[in-house]
Every structure is written in C-alpha cells, then in structure tokens.
MIDRENRO-550284 format. One record per residue (C-alpha): residue in three letters; x, y, z. Coordinates in steps of 0.05 Angstrom, whole numbers, plus 5000, padded with zeros to 4 digits. Layout:
BEGIN
<"ALA",<X,Y,Z>> ...
//
This chain:
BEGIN
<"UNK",<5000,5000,5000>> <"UNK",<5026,5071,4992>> <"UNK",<5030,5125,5036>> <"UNK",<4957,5151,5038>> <"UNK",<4934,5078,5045>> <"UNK",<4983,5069,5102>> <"UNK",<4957,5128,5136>> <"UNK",<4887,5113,5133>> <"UNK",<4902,5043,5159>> <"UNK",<4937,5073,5213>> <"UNK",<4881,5118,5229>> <"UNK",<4831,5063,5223>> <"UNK",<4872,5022,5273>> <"UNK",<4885,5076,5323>> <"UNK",<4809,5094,5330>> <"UNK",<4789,5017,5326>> <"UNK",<4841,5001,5384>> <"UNK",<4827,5061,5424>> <"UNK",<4746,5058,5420>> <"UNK",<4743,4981,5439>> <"UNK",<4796,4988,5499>> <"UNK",<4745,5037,5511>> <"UNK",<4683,5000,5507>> <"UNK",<4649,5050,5465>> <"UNK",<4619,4998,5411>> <"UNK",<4590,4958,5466>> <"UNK",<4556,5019,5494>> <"UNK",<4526,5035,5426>> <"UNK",<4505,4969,5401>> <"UNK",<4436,4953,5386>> <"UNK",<4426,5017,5361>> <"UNK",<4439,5055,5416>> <"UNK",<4445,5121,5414>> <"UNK",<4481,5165,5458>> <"UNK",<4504,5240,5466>> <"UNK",<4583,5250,5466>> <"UNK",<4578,5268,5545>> <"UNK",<4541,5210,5560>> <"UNK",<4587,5167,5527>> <"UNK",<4648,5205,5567>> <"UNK",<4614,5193,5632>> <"UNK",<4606,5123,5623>> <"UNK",<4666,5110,5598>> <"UNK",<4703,5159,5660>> <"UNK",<4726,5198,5602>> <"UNK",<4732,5273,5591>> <"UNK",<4669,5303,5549>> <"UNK",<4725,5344,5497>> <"UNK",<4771,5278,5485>> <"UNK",<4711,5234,5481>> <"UNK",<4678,5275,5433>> <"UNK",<4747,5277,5384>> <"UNK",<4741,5197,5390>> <"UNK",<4672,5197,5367>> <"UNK",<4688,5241,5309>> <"UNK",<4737,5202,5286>> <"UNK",<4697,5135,5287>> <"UNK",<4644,5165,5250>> <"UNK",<4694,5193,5201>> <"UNK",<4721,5128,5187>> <"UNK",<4648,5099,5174>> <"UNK",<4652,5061,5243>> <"UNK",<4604,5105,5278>> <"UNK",<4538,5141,5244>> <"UNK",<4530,5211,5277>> <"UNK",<4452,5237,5276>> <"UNK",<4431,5307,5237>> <"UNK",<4433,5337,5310>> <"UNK",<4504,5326,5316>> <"UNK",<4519,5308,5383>> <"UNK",<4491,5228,5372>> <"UNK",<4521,5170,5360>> <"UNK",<4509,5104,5342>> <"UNK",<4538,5036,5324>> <"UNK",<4543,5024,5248>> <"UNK",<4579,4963,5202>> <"UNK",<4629,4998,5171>> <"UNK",<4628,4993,5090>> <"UNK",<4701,4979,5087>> <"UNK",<4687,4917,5127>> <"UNK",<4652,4875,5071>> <"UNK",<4619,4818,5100>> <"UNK",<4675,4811,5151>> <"UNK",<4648,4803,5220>> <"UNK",<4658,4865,5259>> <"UNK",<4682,4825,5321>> <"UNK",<4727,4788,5271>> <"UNK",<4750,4856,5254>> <"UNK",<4761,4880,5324>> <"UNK",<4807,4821,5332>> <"UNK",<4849,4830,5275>> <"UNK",<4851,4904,5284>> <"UNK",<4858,4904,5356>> <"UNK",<4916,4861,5343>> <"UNK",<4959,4908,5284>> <"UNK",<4946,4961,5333>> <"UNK",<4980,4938,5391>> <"UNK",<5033,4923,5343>> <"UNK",<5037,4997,5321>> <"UNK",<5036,5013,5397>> <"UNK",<5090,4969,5413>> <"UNK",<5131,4995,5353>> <"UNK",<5122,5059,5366>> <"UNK",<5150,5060,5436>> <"UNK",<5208,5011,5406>> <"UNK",<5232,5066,5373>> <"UNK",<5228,5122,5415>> <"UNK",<5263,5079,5469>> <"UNK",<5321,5060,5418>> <"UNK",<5324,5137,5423>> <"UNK",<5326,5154,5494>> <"UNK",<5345,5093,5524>> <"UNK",<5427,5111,5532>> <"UNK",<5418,5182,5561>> <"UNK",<5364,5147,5603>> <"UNK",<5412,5094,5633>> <"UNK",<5475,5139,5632>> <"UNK",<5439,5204,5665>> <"UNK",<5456,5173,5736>> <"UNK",<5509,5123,5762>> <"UNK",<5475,5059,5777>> <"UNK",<5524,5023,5795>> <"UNK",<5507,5015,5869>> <"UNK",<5442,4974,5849>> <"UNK",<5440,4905,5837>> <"UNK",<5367,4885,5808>> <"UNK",<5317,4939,5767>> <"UNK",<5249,4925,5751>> <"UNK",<5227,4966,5687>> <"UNK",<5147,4975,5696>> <"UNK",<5119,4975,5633>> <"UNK",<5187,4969,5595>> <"UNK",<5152,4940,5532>> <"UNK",<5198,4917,5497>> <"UNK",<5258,4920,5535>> <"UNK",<5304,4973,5503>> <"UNK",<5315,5008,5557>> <"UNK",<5330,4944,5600>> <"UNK",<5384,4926,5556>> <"UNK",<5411,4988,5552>> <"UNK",<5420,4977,5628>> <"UNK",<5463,4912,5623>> <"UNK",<5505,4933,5570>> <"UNK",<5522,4989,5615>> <"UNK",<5515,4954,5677>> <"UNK",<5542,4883,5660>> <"UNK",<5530,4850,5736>> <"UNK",<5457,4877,5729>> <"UNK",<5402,4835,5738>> <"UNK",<5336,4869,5702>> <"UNK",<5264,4852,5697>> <"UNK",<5210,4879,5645>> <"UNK",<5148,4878,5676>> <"UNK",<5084,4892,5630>> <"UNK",<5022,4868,5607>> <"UNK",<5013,4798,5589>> <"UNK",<4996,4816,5506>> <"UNK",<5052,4862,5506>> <"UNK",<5097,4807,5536>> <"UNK",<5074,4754,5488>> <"UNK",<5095,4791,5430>> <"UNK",<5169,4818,5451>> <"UNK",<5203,4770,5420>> <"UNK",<5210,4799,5347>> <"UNK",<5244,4860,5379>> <"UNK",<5292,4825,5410>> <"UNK",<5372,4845,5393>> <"UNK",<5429,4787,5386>> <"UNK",<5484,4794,5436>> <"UNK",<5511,4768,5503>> <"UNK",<5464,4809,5542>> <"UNK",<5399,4788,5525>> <"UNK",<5406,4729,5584>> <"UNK",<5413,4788,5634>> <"UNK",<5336,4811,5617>> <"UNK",<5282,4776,5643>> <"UNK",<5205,4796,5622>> <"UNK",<5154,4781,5668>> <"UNK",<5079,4802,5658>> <"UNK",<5029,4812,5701>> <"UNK",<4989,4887,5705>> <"UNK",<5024,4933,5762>> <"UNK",<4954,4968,5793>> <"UNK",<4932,4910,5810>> <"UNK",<4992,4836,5819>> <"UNK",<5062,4842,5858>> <"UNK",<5103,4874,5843>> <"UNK",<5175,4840,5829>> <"UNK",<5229,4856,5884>> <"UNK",<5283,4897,5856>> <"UNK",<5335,4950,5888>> <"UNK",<5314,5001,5822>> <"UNK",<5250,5014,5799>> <"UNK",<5238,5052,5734>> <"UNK",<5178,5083,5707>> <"UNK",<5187,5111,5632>> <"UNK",<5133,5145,5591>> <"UNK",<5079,5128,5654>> <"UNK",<5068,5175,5703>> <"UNK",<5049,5231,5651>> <"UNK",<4989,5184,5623>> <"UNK",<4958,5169,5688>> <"UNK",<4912,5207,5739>> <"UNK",<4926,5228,5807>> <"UNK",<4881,5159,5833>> <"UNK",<4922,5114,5788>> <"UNK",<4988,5151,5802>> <"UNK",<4969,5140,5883>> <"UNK",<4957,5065,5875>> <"UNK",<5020,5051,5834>> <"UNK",<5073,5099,5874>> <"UNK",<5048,5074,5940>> <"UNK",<5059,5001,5915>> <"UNK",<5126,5015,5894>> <"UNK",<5135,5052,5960>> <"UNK",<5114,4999,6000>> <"UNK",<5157,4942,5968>> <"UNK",<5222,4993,5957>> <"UNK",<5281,4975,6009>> <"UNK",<5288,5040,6054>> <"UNK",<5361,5070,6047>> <"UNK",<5372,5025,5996>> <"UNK",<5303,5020,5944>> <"UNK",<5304,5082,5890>> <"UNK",<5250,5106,5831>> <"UNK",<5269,5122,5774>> <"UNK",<5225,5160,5723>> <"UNK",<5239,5183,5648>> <"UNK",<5194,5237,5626>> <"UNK",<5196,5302,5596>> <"UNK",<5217,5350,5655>> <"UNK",<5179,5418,5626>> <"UNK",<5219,5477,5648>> <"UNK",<5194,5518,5712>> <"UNK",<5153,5562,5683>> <"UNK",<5121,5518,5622>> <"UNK",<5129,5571,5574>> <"UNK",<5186,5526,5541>> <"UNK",<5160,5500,5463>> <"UNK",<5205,5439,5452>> <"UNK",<5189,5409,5513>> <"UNK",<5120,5377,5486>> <"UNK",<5148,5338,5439>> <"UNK",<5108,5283,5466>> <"UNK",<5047,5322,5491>> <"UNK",<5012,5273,5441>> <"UNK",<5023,5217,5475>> <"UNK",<4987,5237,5538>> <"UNK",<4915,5212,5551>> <"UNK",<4863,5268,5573>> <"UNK",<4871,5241,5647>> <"UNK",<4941,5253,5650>> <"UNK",<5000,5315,5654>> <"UNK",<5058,5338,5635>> <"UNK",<5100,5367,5692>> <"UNK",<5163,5414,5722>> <"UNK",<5218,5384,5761>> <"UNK",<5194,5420,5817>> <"UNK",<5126,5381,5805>> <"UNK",<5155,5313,5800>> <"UNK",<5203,5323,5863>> <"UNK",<5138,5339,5902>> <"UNK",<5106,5279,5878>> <"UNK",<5165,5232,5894>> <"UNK",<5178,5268,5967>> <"UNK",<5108,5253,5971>> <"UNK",<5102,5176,5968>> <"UNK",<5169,5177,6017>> <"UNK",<5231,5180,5961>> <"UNK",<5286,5234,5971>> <"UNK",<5347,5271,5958>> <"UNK",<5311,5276,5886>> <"UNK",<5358,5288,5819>> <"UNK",<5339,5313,5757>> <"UNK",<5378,5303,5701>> <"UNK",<5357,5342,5637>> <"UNK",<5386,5303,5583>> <"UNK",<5374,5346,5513>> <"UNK",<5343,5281,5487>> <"UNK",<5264,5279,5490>> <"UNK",<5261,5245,5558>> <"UNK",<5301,5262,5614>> <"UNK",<5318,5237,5681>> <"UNK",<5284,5231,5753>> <"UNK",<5317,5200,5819>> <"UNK",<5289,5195,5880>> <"UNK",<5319,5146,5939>> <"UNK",<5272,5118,5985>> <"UNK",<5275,5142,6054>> <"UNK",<5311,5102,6112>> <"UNK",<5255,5080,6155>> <"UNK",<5254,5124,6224>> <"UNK",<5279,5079,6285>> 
//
C-alpha cells in the first residue's frame, strides 16, 4: 500500500484500538444512541477527548452521527465487507497493539542511553522496568551495567509479543520479562524501579495506587524510583518540551521538576535528581527514605 493507504490504515487502527479498549461499541450496540457526554461519563472519560474519538469513528464509517450532531450510534462499517465486525476488532485490535509496541520501540532506541547513563547505577543490583515493553531500555541497562540483573514487567499481550524486537548479543540472558498488570499483581522485588513514559498518562488515583505500591515494596536507604519523562521547564512557557504532549491521555500531565520532586517526596523517596538530558526524555531519581527507628 502507499502512503495515503498506510495512513488511513493507521488511522483506522488507532480509533478501532482506542474505542474498543474503551468499550464504546459495546455501549452503542443495538442501536443505541448516545450524546458525546454520555458516552464520556460512562466511559470515566473527559466530554472534549471523548467527543474527538467519536468524530473520528464516525469519520472512518465506524460510527453514524445523527443530523443533531451530538449522537452516536453503532454502524457496520462499508470497508468491512461481510467481515464480522468482532472478527474485525480482533484483527485490528491486534495490528494496533503492534503499532503501539513499535512505536515506543523506537522512541526507546532513542532515549534509552541518556536514560541509563543520566545517573550512576552502579550501586544497584536488580531493576524492575514497569511497563518496559519491549525491553530497550533494560538492555541498555546491562550493556552498561554488566553484573545487572533486570526485569520487564508489562502486560501479558505486550509480553507475548516481545520476542521479534529482541537484539542478538551476550546480554539478552541478563533481561528477564515478566507480565502481570502493576495496579493490581506484585510487584517483582528489585533494588531500582523505573517508570518511563507512565506517570504523565495516568491520573492522580492511578498515580496513588502505583507509587504507594512501589513505596511499599522499595528497600528503605537502599530501594530508588526512577522515572523518564519530559521535565517541562519551571515556568512551562518552554515550546520543545512537548514533543510528546501527544502521547498523553486526557487524564494525565505533563509536569516541572519542581512538580515531580513533590510527587516523589510525597510517596516517601528523597534527595531527588533531575537530570535534563537534551534528548526527548530526561531523568528523575528519588531514593527511598531510611525508615525512622
């Protein structure tokens, strides 16, 4: 296909993905038919990104939207031609995740070295990567860090299908994936955690449940956090700083280093570094707190 068909592929995936994670097709089928805000408080969404979602499924023919404007409902799409839509879902569900996964591939094969380089590490023996996909980052770690032992912790469908990115070397023994979904299963012990591209995509009730479980399982005087995000200057007035403002979901925030030393003081880390690397992430430590006596 060439580049137009490509890109509406794409688009058709990303909407397709997104609005079944979502469960807006099974809130609209049987005809249903629902305003946009309705829709966004079902789906504990806001009423302004919801209503781009729904715009773009009708756009693509996978949603009809009413003369009124503001209604949708669940449709067939034309494109489909006697496929099963739930046959669909499946296959598109599945290209998408793909995307996903390549997508963050490459921008780890971007950041990853400044990432693993912007702090000695040297005093810690095991790192678990939450959500470290496909493991870029991870191996960065023990190519660096030969006598490290590092664990990639995501979601079972993103662990199943890590093996096609996967380098040759002597390292890749020193990586271990593990899945399992970190609101809710154990987390695996480790001296380091990491969070990259995370904390900006999730809401303050989400980003409460995960930092107090690392928290709690972190070793005091000896446990650490670190997080790789865009650290937005001071005042926010900066313009390259959003590169990846598109990558945030409508629940989530950028934020300032004095914003993310707050939050890490807050969930008992300290003597918090930032490292601004020049690359499009850059660097957050935070140690956790010796236990008082």
């Amino acid at each position: 296909p060439g580049p137009t068909e490509d890109n509406g592929r794409l688009l058709l995936t990303s909407a397709l993905f997104v609005a079944s994670k979502l469960k807006v097709f099974d809130l609209l089928k049987d005809k249903c038919v629902l305003k946009a805000v309705d829709v966004a408080n079902k789906i504990e969404a806001s009423v302004c990104g919801t209503e781009r979602l729904l715009d773009a499924c009708a756009s693509l023919g996978l949603l009809e939207k009413t003369h009124q404007g503001d209604f949708y409902c669940r449709t067939i799409p034309v494109r489909t031609r006697g496929v099963r839509l739930e046959d669909l879902f499946t296959s598109v569900l599945k290209e998408a995740k793909q995307h996903f996964m390549t997508a963050m591939h490459s921008i780890a094969k971007l950041t990853a070295r400044d990432v693993a380089t912007a702090f000695d590490l040297s005093p810690f023996r095991s790192v678990c990567d939450l959500g470290g996909c496909t493991g870029v980052l991870a191996h960065e770690l023990v190519q660096k860090y030969p006598n490290l032992n590092v664990t990639v912790f995501d979601l079972p469908d993103v662990i199943a299908n890590v093996s096609c990115f996967q380098p040759s070397g002597q390292h890749i023994t020193s990586v271990m994936f593990t899945a399992g979904d970190f609101f809710k299963d154990n987390l695996p012990e480790a001296d380091l955690y990491i969070l990259s591209l995370i904390l900006h995509d999730l809401n303050d009730e989400k980003i409460h449940i995960l930092l107090s479980k690392i928290s709690a399982i972190c070793k005091p005087g000896k446990g650490a956090l670190l997080l790789a995000e865009i650290v937005l200057d001071e005042e926010k007035t900066h313009p390259s700083r959003g590169v990846l403002q598109s990558l945030s979901m409508t629940e989530g925030k950028q934020r300032n280093g004095s914003e993310y030393k707050q939050l890490l003081e807050k969930y008992g880390f300290t003597n918090v570094q930032i490292k601004i690397t020049g690359n499009i992430l850059d660097a957050i430590l935070g140690f956790k707190k010796t236990s008082a006596r």
